[in-house]
C-alpha positions as CSV (number, residue, x, y, z in Angstrom):
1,X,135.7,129.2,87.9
2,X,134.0,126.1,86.2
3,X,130.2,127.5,86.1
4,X,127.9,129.9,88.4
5,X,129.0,127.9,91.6
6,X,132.3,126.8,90.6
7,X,131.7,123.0,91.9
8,X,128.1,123.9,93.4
9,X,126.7,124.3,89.4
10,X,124.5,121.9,87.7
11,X,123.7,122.0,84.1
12,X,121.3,119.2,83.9
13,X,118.1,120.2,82.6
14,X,115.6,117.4,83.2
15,X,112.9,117.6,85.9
16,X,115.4,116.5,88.3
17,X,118.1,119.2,87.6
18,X,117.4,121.1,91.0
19,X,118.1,117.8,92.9
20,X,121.0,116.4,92.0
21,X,123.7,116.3,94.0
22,X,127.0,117.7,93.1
23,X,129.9,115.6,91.7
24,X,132.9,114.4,93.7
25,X,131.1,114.4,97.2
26,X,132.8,112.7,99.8
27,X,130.6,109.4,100.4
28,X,129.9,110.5,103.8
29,X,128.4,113.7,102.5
30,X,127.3,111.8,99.9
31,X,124.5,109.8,101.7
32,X,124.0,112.8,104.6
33,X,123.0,114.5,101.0
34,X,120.4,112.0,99.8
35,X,119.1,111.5,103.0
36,X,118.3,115.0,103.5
37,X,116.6,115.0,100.2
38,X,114.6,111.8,101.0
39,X,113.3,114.0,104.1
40,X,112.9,116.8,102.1
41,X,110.1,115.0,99.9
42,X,108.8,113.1,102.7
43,X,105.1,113.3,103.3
44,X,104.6,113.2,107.3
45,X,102.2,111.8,109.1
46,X,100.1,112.1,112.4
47,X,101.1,111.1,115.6
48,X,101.7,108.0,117.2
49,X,102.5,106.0,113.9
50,X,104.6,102.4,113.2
51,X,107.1,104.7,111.3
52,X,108.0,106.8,114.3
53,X,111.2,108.6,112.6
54,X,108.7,110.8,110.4
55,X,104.9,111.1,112.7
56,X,104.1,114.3,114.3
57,X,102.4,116.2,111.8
58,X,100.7,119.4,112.8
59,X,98.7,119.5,115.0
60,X,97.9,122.4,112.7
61,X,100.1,123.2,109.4
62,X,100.0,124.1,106.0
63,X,101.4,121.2,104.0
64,X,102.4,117.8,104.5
65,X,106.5,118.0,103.4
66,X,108.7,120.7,102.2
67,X,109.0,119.6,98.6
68,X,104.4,120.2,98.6
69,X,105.2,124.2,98.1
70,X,109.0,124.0,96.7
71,X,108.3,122.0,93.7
72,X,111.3,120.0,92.7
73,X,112.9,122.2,94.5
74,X,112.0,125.5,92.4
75,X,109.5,128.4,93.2
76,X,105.8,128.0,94.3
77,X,103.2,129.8,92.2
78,X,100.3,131.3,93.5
79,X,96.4,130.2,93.2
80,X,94.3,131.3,90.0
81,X,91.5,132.9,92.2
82,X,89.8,132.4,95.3
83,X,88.0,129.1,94.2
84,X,91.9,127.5,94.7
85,X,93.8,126.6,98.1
86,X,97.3,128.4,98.6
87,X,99.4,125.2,97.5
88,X,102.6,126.4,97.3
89,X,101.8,130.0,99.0
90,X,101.2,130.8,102.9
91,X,100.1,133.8,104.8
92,X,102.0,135.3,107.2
93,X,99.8,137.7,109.7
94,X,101.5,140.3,112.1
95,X,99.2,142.5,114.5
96,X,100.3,146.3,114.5
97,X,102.0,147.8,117.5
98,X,99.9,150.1,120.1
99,X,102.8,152.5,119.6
100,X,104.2,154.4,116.5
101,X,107.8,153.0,116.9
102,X,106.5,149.3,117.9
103,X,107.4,147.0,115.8
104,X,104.5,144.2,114.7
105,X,103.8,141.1,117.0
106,X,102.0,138.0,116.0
107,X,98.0,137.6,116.8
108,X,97.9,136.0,120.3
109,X,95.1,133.5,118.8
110,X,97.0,132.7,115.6
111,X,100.5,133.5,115.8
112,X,102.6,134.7,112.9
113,X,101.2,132.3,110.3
114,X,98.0,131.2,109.2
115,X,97.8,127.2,109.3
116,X,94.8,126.2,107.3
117,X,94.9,122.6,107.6
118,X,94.5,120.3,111.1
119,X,95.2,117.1,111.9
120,X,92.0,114.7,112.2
121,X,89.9,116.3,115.3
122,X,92.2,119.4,115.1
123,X,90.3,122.1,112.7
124,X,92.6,124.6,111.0
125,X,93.6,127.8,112.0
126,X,91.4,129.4,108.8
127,X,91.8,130.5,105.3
128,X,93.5,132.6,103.1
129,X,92.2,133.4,99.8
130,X,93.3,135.8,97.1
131,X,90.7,137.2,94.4
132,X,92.3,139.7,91.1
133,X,91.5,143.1,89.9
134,X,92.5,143.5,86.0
135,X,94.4,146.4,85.0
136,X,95.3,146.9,81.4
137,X,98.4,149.2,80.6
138,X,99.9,150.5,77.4
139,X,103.2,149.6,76.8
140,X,105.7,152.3,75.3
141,X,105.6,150.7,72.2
142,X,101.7,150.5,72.0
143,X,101.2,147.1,73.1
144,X,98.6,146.8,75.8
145,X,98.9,144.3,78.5
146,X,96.6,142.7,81.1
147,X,98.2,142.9,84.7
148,X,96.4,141.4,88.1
149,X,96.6,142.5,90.9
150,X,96.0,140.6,94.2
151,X,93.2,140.9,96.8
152,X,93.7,138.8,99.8
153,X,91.0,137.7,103.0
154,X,91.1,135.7,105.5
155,X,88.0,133.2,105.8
156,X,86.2,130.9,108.5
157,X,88.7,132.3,111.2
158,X,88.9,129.1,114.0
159,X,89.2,131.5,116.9
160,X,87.6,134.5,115.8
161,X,87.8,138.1,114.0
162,X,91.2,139.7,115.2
163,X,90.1,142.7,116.9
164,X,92.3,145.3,114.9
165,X,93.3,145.0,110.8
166,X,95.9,142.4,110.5
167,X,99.0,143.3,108.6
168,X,99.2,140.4,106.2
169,X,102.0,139.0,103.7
170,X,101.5,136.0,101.0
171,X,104.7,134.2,100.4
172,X,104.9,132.0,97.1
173,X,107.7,129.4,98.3
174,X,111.1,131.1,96.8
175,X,113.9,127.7,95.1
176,X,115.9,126.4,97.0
177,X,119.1,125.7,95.1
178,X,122.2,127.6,95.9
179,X,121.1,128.3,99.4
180,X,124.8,127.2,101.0
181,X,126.9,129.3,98.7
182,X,124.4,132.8,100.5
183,X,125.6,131.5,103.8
184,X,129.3,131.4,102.4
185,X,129.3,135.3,101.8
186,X,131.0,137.0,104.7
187,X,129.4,139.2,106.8
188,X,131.2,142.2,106.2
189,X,129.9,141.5,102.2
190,X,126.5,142.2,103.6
191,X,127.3,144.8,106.0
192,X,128.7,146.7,102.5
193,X,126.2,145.8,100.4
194,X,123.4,146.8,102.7
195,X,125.4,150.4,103.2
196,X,125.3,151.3,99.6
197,X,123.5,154.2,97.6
198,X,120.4,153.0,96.3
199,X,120.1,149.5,98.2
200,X,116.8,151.0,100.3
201,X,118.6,149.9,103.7
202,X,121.5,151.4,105.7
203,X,122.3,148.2,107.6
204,X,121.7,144.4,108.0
205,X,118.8,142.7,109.6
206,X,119.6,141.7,112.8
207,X,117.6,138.0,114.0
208,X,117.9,135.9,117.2
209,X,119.9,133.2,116.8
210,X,118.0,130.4,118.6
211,X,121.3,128.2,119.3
212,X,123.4,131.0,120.7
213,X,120.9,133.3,122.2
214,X,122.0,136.0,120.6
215,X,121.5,138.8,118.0
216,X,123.4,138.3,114.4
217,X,122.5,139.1,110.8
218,X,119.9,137.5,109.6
219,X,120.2,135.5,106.1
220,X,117.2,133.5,104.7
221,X,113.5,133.8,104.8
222,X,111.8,136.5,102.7
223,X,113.1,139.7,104.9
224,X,115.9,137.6,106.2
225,X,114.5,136.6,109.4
226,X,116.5,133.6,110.0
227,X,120.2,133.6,110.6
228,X,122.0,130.4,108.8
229,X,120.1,127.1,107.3
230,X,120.2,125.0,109.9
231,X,117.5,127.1,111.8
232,X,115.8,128.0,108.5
233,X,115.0,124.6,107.7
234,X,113.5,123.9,111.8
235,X,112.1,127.2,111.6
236,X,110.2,126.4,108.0
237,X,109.5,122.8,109.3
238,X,108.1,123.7,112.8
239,X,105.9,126.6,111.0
240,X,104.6,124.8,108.0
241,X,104.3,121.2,108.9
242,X,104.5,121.7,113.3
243,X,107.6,119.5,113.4
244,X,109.4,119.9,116.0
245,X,113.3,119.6,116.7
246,X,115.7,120.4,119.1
247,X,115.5,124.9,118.0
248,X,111.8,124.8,118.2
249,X,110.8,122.5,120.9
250,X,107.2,123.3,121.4
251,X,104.1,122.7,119.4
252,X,102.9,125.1,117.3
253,X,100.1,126.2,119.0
254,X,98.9,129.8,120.3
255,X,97.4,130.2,123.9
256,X,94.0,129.5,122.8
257,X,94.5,126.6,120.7
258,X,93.3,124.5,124.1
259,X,92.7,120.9,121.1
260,X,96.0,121.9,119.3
261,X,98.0,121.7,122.7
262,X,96.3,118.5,124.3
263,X,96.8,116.5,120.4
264,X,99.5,113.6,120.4
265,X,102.7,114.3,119.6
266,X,105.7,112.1,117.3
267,X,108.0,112.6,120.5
268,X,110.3,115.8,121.3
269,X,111.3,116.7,119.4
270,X,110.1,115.4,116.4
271,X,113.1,116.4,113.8
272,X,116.1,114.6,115.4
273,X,119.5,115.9,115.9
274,X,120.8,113.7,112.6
275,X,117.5,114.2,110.5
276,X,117.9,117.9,110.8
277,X,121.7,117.9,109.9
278,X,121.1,115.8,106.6
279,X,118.2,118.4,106.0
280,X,121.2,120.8,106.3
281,X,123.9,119.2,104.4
282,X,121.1,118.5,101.5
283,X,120.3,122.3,101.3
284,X,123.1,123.8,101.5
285,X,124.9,121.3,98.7
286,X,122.0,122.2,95.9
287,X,123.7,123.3,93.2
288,X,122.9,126.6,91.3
289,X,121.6,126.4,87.7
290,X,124.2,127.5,85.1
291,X,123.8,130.4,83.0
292,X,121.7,129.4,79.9
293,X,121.8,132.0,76.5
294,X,124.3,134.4,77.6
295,X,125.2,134.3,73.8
296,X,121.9,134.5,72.7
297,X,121.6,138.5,71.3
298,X,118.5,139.1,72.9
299,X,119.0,137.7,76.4
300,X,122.6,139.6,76.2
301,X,120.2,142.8,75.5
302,X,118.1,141.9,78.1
303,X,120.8,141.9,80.6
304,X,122.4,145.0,79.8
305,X,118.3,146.7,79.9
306,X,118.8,145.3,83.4
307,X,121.7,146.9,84.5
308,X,120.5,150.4,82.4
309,X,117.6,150.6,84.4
310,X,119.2,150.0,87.6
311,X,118.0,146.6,89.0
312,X,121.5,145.5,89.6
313,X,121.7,147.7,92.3
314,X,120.0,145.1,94.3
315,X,120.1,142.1,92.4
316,X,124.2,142.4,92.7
317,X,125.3,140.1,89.8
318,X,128.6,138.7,91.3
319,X,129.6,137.5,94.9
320,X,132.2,136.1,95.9
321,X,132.0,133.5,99.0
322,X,134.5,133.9,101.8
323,X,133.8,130.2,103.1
324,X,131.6,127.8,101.1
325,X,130.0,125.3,102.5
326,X,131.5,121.9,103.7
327,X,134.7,123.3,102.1
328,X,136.7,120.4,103.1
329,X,134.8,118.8,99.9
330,X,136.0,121.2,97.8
331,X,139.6,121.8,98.3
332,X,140.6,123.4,95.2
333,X,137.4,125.7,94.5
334,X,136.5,128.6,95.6
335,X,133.8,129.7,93.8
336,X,132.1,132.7,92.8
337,X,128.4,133.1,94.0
338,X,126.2,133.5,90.7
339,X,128.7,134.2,87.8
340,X,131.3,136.0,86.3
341,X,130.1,138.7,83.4
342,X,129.5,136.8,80.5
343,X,131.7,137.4,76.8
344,X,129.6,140.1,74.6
345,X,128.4,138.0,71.3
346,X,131.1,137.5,69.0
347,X,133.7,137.8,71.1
């Protein structure tokens, strides 16, 4: 094993270090790679446009390219208060079922997502704000710290009150890096993992996969809604920015969203068949961060208070990939997913 990845590690760590692209690509992955990332940061625009391989933005969304919430390709962050616009968080709604057992649906006026922004002469969907209560707590060893917790409304709804409480979820925009190598562990991995003592589930999530028209575990998203990264990615881009491509075809627009329907569109679909497979190949190539201060004597503590108190349950520290991708650039590696234990100081 040569690092956390094997040949999908970086060890840079400039302001780029989550971008780079891993050494000894093929030059056909190569520039599939940097094109991906080119789109990734790509600000798009509004429909028609002269550049027409990147208009059809909206007609409702929440930011303008993927790399506005994952910041150079790392985690979001959440606003400081309600006076600040979720820039690298969203808010997913769901309306409860009618029935005990019935799963949640989305809001027939706003979907599974609120969209805050609009397109000129399209207003947004409405707002999500988030406001903090301060609890102080005293710490074992005396110390008293100031935790927040969030308060979140929904303001200057487009299309009305919902009728009933909306169940709602803020997402801060998880990293990026080190995506491929999740889609490399085989199923029956997660079938095992998910059976275990203490994991808080007794089997995988199972998600429609667009392409097939079928049921199979799901993978990505923040309850694993999504079954590999190709849909992800036209699931996140259709959602967020209402591009469309060839998995999500239609606009992003709710039955009562009469403007949003009738607005111009960048063409159908908007994502092409080549634009969303270099938006593939660039995220499942990101390279994981090494492992930094494994030797350092508190960090090793702090990894051993980890395990003690049982977090590794979950957070399994070692995987081992069954298929990573575009193995054919790879031949010789076969990495493990995160790392392998690290020596005890010393040793």
């Amino acid at each position: 094993m040569r690092g956390a990845g094997g040949s999908l590690t970086v060890r840079a760590e400039h302001r780029d270090a989550y971008s780079l692209a891993p050494e000894g690509l093929p030059d056909d992955l190569r520039a599939s790679f940097l094109r991906g990332r080119s789109l990734f940061r790509q600000v798009w625009v509004v429909a028609p446009s002269e550049d027409a391989a990147v208009d059809g933005l909206g007609p409702v969304y929440n930011r303008m390219s993927c790399g506005a919430c994952h910041v150079r390709n790392g985690r979001g962050f959440a606003p400081d208060g309600p006076d600040e616009e979720m820039r690298a968080m969203l808010m997913r709604i769901s309306q409860p079922g009618a029935l005990p057992d019935e799963p949640p649906h989305p809001h027939p006026a706003y979907g599974d997502q609120i969209n805050e922004s609009g397109i000129p002469g399209i207003p947004g969907e409405g707002e999500a704000r988030v406001t903090y209560t301060i609890e102080r707590v005293t710490l074992a060893g005396g110390e008293s710290v100031e935790l927040r917790r969030p308060v979140f409304t929904l303001h200057n709804l487009r299309f009305g009150a919902p009728k009933v409480q909306l169940l709602m979820s803020a997402r801060v925009a998880p990293p990026v890096y080190g995506l491929g190598l999740l889609e490399a562990v085989d199923e029956t991995t997660l079938r095992a993992l998910a059976e275990r003592p203490g994991m808080g589930a007794s089997r995988v999530n199972r998600v429609l996969d667009v392409r097939k028209g079928e049921l199979v575990t799901g993978r990505f998203g923040l309850k694993s809604n999504q079954p590999h990264l190709r849909q992800q990615n036209a699931a996140a881009a259709w959602g967020d920015m209402g591009i469309t491509s060839d998995l999500f075809r239609t606009e992003n627009c709710a039955a009562p969203q009469v403007e949003c329907a009738r607005a111009p569109h960048g063409g159908t679909p908007e994502l092409d068949a080549r634009q969303l497979e270099d938006l593939t190949v660039y995220m499942s190539l990101l390279p994981v961060p090494a492992r930094r201060g494994e030797r350092v004597p508190d960090v090793f503590r702090g990894e051993h208070l980890f395990n003690d108190f049982g977090c590794s349950q979950c957070h399994v520290p070692e995987l081992t990939t069954g298929n990573p991708p575009f193995r054919a650039a790879f031949p010789t590696d076969h990495p493990p997913l995160l790392r392998s234990p690290p020596p005890r100081p010393g040793t």
